[in-house]
Backbone bond lengths (Angstrom), bond angles and torsions (degrees), N, CA, C in turn:
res aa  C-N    CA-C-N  psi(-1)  N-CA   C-N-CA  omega(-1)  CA-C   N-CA-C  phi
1 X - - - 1.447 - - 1.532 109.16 -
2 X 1.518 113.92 142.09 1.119 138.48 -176.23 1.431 104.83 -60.00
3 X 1.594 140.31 124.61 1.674 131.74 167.39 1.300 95.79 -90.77
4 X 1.247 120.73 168.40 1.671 136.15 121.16 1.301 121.70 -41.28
5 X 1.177 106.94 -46.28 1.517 96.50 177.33 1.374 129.72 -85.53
6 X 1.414 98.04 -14.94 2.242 101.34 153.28 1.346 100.16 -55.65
7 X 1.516 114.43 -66.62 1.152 103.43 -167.21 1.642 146.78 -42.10
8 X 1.592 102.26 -37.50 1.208 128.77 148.08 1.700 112.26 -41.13
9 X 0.634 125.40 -22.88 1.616 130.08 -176.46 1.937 105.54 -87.05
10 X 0.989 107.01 -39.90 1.538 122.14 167.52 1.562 118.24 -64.72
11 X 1.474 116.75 99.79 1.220 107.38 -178.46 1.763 122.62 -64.22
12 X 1.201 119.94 -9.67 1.312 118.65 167.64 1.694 110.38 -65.58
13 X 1.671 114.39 -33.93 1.335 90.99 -178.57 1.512 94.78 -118.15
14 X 1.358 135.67 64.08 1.314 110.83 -176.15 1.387 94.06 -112.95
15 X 1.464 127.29 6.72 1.076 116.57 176.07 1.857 115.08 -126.86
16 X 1.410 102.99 49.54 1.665 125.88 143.06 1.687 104.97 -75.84
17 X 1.247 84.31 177.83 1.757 104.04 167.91 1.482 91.45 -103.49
18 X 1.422 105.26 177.38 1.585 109.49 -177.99 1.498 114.97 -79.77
19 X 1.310 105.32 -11.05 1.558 97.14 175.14 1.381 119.51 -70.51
20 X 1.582 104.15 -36.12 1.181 113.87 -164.06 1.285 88.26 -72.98
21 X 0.986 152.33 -64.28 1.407 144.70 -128.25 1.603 98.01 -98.11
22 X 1.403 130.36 -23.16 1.328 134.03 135.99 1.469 128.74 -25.89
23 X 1.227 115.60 -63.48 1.460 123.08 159.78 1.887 122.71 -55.92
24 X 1.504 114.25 -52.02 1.186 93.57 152.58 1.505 157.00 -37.86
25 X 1.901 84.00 -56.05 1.554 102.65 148.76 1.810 115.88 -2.55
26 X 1.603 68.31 -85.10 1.828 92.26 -157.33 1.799 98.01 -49.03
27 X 1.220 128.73 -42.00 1.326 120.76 -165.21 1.824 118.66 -73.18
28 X 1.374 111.88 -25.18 1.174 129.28 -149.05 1.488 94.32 -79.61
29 X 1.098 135.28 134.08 1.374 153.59 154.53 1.632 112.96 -48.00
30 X 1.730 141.88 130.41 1.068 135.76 -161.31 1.816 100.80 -106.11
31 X 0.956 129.95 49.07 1.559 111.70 -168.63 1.915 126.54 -92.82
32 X 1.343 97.43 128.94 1.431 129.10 -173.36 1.419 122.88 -75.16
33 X 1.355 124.31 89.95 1.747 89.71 -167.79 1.594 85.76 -125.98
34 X 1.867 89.92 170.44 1.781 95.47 174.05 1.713 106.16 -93.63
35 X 1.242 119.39 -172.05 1.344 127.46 175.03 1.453 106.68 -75.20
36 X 1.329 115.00 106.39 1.420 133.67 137.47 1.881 73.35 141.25
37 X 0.553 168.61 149.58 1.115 146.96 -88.87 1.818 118.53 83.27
38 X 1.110 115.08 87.34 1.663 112.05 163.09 1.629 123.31 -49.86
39 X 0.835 135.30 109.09 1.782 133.42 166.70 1.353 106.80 -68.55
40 X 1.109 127.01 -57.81 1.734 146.16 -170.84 1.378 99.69 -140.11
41 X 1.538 108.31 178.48 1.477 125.06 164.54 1.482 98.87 -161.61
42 X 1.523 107.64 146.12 1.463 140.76 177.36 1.426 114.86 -40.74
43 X 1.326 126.89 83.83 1.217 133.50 171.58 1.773 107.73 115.67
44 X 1.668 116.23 12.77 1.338 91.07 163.34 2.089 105.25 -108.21
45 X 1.755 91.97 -174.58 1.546 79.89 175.37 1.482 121.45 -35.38
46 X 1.495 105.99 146.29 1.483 110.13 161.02 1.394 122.32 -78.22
47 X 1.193 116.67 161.19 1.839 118.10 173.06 1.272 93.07 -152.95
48 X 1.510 129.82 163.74 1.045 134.21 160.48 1.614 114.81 -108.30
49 X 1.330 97.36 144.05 1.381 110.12 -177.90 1.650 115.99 -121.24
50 X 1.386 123.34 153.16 1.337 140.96 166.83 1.366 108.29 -119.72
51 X 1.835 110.48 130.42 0.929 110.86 162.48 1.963 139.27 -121.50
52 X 1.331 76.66 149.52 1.788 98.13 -150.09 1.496 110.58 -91.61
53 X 1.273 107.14 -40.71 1.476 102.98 158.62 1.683 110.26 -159.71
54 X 1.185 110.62 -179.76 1.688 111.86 -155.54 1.266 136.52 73.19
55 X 1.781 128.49 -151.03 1.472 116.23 -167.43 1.500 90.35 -158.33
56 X 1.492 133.47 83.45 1.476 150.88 137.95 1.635 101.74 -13.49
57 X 1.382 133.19 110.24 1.334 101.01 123.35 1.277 119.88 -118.90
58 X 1.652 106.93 165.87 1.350 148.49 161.95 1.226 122.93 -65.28
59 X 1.714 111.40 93.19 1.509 127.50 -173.68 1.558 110.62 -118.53
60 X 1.513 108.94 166.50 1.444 104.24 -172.71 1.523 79.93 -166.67
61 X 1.600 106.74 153.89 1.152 128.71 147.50 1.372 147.63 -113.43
62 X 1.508 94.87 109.00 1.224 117.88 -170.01 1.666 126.34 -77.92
63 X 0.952 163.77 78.87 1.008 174.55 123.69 1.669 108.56 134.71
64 X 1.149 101.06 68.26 2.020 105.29 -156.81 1.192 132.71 58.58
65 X 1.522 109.07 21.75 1.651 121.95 -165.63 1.436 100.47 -145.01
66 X 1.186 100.56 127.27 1.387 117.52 177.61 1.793 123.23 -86.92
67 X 1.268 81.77 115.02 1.891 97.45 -160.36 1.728 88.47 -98.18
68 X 1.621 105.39 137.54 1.551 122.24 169.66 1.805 88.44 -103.89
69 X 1.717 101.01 131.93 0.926 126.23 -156.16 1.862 104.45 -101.62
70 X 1.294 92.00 -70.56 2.057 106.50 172.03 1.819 83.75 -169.70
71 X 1.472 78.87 154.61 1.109 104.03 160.79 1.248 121.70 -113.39
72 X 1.831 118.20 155.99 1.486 101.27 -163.58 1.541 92.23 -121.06
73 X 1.332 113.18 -179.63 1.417 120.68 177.25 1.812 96.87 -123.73
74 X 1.882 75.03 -179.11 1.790 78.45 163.42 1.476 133.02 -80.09
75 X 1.364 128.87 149.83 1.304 120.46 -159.43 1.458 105.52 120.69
76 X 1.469 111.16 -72.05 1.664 120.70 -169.15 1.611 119.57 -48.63
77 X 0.920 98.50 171.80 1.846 99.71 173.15 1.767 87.10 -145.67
78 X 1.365 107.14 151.32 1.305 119.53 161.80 1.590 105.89 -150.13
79 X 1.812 109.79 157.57 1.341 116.08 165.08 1.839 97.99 138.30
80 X 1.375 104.33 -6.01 1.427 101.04 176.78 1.193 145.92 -49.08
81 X 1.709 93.57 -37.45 1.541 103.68 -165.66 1.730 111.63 -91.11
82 X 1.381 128.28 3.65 1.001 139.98 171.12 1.651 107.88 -79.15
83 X 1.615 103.93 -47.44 1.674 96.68 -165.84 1.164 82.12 -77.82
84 X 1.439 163.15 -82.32 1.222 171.10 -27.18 1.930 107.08 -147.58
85 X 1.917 82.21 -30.63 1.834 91.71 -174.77 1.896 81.92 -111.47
86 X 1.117 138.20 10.97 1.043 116.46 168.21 1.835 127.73 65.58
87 X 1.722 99.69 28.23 1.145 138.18 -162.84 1.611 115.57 -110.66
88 X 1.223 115.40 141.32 1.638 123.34 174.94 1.997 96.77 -62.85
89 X 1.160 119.01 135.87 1.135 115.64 159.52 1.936 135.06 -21.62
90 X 1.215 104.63 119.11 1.820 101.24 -158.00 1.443 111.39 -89.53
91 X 0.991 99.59 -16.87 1.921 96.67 -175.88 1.793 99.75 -138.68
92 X 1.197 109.46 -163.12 1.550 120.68 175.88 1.902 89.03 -133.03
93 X 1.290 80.00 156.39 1.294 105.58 174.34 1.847 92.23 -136.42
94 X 1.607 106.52 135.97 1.535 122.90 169.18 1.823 114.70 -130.86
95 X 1.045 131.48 114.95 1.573 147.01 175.05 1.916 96.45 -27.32
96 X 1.019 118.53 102.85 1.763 117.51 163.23 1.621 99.52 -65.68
97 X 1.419 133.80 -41.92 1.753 119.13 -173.60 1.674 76.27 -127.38
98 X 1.380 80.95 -147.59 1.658 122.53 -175.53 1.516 101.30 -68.02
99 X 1.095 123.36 97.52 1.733 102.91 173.60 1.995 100.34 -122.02
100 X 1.231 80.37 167.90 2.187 106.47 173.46 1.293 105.91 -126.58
101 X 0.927 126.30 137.71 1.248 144.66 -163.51 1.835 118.80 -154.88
102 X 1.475 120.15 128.10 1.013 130.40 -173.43 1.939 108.37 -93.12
103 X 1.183 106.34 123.80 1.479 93.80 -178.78 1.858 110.65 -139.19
104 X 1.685 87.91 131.86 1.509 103.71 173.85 1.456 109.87 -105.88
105 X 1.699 80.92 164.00 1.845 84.42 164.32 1.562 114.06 -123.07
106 X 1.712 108.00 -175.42 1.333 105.65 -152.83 1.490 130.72 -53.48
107 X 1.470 94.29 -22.93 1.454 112.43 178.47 1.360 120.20 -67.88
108 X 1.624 123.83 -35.54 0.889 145.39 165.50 1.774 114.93 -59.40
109 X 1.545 110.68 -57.17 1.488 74.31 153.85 1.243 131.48 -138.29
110 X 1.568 90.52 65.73 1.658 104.20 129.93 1.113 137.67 -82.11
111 X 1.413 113.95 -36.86 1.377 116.50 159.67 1.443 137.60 -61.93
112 X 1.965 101.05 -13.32 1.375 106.88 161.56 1.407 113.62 -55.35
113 X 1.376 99.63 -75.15 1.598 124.38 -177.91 1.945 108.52 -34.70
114 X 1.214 101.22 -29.21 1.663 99.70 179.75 1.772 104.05 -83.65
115 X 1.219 128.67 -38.54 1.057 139.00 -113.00 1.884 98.74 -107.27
116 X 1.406 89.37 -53.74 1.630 115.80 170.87 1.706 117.92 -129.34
117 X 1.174 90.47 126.59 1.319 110.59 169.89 0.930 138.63 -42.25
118 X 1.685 99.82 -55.39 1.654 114.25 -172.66 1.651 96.80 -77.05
119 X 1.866 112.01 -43.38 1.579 91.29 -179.45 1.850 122.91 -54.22
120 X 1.238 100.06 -44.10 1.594 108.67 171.76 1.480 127.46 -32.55
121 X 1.720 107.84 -32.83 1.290 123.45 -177.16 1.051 103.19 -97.16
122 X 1.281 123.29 -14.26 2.051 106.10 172.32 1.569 88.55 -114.53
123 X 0.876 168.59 -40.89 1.854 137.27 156.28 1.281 109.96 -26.97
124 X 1.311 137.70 -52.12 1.264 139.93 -169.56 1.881 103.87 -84.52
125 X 0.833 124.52 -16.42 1.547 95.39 174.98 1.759 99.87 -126.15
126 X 1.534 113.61 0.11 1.803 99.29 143.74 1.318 102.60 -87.68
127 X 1.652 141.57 21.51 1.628 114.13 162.67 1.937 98.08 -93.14
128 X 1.474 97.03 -29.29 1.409 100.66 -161.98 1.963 107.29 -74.86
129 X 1.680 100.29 -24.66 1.678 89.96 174.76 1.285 92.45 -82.50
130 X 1.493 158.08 -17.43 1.359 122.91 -165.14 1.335 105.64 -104.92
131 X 1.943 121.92 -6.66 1.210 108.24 159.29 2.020 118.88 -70.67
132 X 1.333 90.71 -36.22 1.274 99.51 166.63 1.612 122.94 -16.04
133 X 1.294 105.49 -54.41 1.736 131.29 177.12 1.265 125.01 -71.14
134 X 1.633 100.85 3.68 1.239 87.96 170.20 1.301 139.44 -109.85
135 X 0.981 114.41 14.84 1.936 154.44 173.29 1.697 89.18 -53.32
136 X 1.719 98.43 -74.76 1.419 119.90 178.00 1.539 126.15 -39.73
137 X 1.330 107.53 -55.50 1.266 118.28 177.06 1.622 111.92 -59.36
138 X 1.612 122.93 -51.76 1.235 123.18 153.63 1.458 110.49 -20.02
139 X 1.274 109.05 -85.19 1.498 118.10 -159.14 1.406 106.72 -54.80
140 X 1.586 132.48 -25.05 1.405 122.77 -175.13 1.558 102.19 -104.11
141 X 1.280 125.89 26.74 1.597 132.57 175.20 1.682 106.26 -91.01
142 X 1.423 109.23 123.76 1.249 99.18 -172.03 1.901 93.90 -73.69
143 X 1.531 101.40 165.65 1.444 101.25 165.10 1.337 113.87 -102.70
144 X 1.357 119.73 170.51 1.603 110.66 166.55 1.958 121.66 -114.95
145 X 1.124 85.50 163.03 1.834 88.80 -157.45 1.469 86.64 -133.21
146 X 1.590 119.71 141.50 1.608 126.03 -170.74 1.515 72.73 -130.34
147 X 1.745 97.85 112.82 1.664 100.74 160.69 1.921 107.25 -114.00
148 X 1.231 96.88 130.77 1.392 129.25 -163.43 1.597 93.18 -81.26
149 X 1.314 129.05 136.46 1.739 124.70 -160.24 1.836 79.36 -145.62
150 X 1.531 120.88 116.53 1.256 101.73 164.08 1.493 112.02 -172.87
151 X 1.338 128.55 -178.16 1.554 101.11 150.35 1.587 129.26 -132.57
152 X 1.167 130.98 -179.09 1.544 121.54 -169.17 1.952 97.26 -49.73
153 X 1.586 105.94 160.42 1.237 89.10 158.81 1.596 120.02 -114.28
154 X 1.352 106.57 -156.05 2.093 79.72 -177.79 1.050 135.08 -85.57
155 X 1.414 146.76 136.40 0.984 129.84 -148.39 1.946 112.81 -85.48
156 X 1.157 118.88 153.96 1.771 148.67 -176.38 1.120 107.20 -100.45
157 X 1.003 158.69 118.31 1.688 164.37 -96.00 1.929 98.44 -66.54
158 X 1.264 79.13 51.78 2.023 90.11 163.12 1.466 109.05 88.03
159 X 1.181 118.31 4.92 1.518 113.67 -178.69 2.027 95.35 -128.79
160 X 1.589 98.70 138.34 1.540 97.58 164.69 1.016 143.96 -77.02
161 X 1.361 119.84 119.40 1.947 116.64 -153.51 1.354 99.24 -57.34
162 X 1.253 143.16 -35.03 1.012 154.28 164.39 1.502 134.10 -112.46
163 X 1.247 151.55 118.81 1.495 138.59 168.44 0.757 105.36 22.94
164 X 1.731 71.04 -101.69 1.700 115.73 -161.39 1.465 109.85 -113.74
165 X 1.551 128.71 153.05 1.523 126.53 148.38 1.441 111.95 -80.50
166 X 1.198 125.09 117.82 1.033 124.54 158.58 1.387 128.75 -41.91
167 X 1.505 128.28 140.16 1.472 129.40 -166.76 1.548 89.40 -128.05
168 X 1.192 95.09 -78.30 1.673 109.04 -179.30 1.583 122.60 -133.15
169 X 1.168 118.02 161.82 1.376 115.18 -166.47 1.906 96.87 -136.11
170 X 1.097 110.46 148.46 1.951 111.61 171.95 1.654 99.68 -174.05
171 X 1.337 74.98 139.51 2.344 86.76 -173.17 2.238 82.65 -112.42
172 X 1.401 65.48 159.20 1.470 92.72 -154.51 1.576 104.06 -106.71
173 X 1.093 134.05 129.90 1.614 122.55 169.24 1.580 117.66 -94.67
């Protein structure tokens, strides 16, 4: 079970009163996982999570290749920018050790974001530095290239029924 006083340990909520963060408490989901361990995955509901102990990372798949995104520590919360754009979950997150993790849902923080101010202002400018990253992430995404390996085939009153015959085919990262 979720305390107040974990929560207090989380700088996103360390600045409730104890009630408030009492009441969260009570709503927040307690989950335990070992290393390799899924937290989420890429395209289901979002929830937001805080983490309490262990090392989350943040994976996605990028063009059939699995890109490590950041890793988070304890302290952080992630899962915002999905409910926030009103979006199926965008990446996966998988447990690197043993982690605990506190988890809400959307309503929950929405009612942060309504509720307190100061939390409202750090959800909103950790959504805006990690959209920030994504300029970056672009630019370090490999692309893919389908190179066509083959040769003409024979020609039918002078024109090729086809290009090429295919020999072999391989996409490139």
């Amino acid at each position: 079970m979720i305390t107040a006083a974990e929560l207090a340990l989380i700088p996103l909520f360390a600045g409730l009163d104890e009630s408030a963060r009492q009441r969260l408490a009570q709503k927040a989901a307690d989950l335990r996982l070992e290393g390799g361990d899924w937290v989420i995955r890429e395209g289901e509901d979002p929830r937001v999570f805080a983490v309490l102990e262990g090392l989350p990372q943040v994976v996605k798949d990028i063009v059939g290749q699995r890109r490590e995104l950041e890793q988070l520590n304890a302290g952080e919360f992630f899962g915002e920018i999905p409910i926030l754009l009103g979006t199926a979950n965008l990446v996966s997150v998988q447990a690197v050790s043993r982690c605990r993790l506190a988890r809400f849902d959307r309503h929950q923080l929405q009612e942060l974001i309504r509720d307190s101010s100061s939390c409202g202002t750090t959800v909103f400018q950790t959504m805006t530095d990690r959209l920030s990253m994504a300029p970056q992430n672009v630019k370090d995404t490999p692309s893919s290239r389908v190179v066509l390996v083959g040769r003409p085939m024979t020609r039918i009153a002078g024109v090729s029924a086809v290009p090429f015959q295919r020999i072999g085919c391989s996409m490139t990262g």
